[in-house]
C-alpha positions in Angstrom: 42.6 14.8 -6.7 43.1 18.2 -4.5 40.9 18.0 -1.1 41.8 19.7 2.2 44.7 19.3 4.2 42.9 18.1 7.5 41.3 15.8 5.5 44.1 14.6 4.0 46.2 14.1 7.0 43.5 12.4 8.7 43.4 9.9 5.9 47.0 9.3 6.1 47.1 8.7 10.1 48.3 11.8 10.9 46.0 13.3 13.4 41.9 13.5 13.7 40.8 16.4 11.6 40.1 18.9 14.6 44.1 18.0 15.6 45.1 18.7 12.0 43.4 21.8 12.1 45.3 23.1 14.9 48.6 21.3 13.4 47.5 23.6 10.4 46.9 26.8 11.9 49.8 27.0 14.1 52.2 26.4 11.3 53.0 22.8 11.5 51.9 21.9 8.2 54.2 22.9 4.7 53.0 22.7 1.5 56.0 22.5 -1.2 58.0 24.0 1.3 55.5 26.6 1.8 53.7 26.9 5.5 50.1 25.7 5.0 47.0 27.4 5.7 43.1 26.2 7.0 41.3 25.5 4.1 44.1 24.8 1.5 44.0 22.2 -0.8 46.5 19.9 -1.9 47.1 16.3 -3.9 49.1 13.8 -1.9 50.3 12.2 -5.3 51.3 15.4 -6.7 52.3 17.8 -3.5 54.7 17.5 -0.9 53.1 17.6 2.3 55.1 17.5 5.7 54.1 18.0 9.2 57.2 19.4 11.2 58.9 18.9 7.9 58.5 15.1 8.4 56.9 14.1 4.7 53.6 12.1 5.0 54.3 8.6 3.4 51.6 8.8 0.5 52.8 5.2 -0.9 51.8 4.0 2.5 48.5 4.7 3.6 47.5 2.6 7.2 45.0 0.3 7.9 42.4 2.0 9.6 41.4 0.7 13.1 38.0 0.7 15.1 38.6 0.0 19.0 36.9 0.2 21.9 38.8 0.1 24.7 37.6 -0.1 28.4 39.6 3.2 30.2 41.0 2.4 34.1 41.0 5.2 36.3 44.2 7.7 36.0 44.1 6.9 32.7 44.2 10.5 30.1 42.2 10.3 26.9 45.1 11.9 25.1 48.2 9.9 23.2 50.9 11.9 25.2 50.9 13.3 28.5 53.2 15.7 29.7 52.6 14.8 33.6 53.8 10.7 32.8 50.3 9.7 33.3 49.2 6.7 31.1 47.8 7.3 28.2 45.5 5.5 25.7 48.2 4.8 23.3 49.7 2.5 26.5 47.3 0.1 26.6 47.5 -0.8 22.7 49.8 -3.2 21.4 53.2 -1.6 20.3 52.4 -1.9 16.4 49.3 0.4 17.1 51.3 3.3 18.4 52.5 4.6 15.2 49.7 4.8 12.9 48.0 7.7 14.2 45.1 6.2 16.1 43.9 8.3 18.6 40.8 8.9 21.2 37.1 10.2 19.8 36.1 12.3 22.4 37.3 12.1 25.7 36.9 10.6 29.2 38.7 12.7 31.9 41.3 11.1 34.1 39.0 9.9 37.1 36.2 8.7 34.6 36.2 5.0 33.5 34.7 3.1 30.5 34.1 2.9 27.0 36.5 5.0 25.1 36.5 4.7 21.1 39.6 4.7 19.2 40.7 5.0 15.7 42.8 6.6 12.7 39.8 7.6 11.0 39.5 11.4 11.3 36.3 11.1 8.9 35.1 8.6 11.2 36.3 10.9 14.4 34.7 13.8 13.2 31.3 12.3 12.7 31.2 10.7 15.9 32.6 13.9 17.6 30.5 16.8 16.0 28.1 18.6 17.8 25.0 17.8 15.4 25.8 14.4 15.3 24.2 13.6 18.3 25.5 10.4 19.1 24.8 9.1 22.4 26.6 8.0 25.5 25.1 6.1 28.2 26.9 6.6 32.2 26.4 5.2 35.4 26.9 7.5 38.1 27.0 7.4 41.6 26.6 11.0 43.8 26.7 11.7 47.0 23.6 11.8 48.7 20.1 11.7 48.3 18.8 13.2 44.6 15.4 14.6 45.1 12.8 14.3 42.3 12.8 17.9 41.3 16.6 17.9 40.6 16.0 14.8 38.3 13.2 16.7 36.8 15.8 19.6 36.3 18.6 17.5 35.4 16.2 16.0 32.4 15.1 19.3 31.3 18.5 20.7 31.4 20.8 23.9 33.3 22.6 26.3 32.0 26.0 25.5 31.6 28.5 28.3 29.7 25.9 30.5 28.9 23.8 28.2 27.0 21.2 25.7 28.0 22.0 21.6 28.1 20.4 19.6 26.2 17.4 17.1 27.5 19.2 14.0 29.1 17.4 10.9 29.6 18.2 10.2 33.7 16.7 7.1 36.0 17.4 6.3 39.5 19.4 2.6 39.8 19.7 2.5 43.4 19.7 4.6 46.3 20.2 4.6 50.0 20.8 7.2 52.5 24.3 8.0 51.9 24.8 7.9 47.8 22.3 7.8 44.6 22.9 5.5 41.7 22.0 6.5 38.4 22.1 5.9 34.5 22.7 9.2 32.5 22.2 9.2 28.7 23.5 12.5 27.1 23.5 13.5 23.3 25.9 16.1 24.2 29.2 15.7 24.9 30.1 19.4 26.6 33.6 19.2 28.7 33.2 17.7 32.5 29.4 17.8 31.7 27.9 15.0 34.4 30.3 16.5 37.1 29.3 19.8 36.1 25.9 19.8 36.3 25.8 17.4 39.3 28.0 20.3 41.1 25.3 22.9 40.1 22.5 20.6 41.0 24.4 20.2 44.7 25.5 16.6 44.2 29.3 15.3 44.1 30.2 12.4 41.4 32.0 9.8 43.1 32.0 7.5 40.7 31.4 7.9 36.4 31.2 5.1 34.4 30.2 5.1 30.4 28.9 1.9 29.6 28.2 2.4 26.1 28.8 5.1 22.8 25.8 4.9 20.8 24.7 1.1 20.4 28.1 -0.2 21.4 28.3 -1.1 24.8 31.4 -2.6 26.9 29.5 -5.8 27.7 32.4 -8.1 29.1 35.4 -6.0 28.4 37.7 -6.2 31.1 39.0 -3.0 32.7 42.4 -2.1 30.4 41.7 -4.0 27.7 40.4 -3.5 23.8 38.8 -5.2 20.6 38.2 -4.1 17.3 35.0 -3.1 16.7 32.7 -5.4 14.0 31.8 -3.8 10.5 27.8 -4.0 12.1 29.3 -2.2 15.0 31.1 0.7 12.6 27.7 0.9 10.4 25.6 1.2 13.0 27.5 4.2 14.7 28.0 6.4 11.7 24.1 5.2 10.8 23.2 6.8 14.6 25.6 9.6 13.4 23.3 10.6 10.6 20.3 10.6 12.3 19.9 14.1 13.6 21.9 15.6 10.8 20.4 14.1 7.8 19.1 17.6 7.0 22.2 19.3 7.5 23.5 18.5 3.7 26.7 17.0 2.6 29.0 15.8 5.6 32.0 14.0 4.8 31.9 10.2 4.0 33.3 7.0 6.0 35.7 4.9 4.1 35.5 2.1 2.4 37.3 -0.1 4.2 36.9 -1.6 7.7 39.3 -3.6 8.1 40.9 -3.5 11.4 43.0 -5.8 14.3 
């Protein structure tokens, strides 16, 4: 059966959908020998599809994996890095570098926590879209004293690239003269958003910690390590997925399997 190329690639490990798209538009992707283009179709059984001119293996199609690993700091959320710098793909086990699992979302470099993984680009991309609303819960530590009319702001939201943040739920942990603890859940995921906003609100992160995506949390997870999510665990985060976009009509399905390492 014909569907679209990012969604095929994503099936077959290749990349997340968004990554396939740009593998598509900037001419990484053939077709029959023909360079693809966003929003062909195509039928692994019956079409050739490469990437780079490497054909996908459609008689092999990989186990989809569910992780959650706990990100050190100087750790990119990416599975190369130009500069040397660790990446995610580092911490996994050598027979997971191959299979195209990668990061949903991101955590930047000096950020530390829960970090999903998978070769799921259905699952990635309902996880990862803006109406999905999935939420993250951080703790965060600023410098200084935060006054209740910047929490009041922070909650109601700032304008941030011309367009207004969402509401965030924030509450004070701890305090003392010198730093203020607090726990920060988003349903946005908007690039550098905590330090952002903290910046603009005249505070300076010095520590960001996410504790949990959605319902699943790091718990006991020791810093560098991973496990595979549970099946409860994958329902429950593509059910908190659907919540805010039930009315949005059709979005693309999780598959059937969960079977992961």
């Amino acid at each position: 059966m014909a569907e679209r190329l990012q969604k095929i690639l994503s099936q077959y490990g290749v990349a997340s959908r968004r990554q396939a798209e740009e593998l598509i538009t900037t001419g990484q992707v053939q077709v029959n020998g023909a360079v693809a283009h966003l929003g062909q179709r195509a039928d692994p059984q019956c079409d050739r599809i490469e990437v780079n001119h490497q054909p996908i293996q459609t008689n092999h199609r990989p186990v989809q994996h569910y992780l959650l690993l706990h990100k050190p700091l100087g750790m990119v959320s990416t599975c190369a890095d130009p500069e040397g710098r660790p990446t995610v793909l580092s911490a996994l086990a050598p027979d997971l570098h191959n299979i195209g699992i990668h990061p949903v979302g991101r955590l930047d470099a000096y950020s530390t926590g829960a970090l999903l993984l998978t070769n799921d680009g259905n699952f990635t991309f309902r996880l990862t879209h803006p109406r999905h609303d999935v939420s993250k819960t951080y703790v965060v530590r600023l410098e200084g004293q935060v006054s209740p009319a910047t929490l009041a702001t922070w909650r109601q939201g700032i304008e941030l690239d011309h367009r207004p943040t969402r509401p965030a739920r924030v509450r004070v942990i701890a305090a003392d003269n010198h730093y203020t603890k607090l726990e920060i859940i988003l349903q946005e995921g908007r690039n550098r958003q905590i330090r952002r906003v903290a910046e603009a609100l005249g505070h300076r992160v010095l520590e960001l910690h996410r504790v949990a995506v959605g319902s699943v949390s790091l718990g006991r997870l020791d810093v560098g390590a991973y496990r595979a999510l549970s099946s409860a665990e994958i329902e429950a985060l593509l059910a908190e997925s659907s919540v805010s976009s039930a009315s949005l009509g059709h979005l693309p399905q999780p598959s059937a399997s969960h079977s992961s390492s």
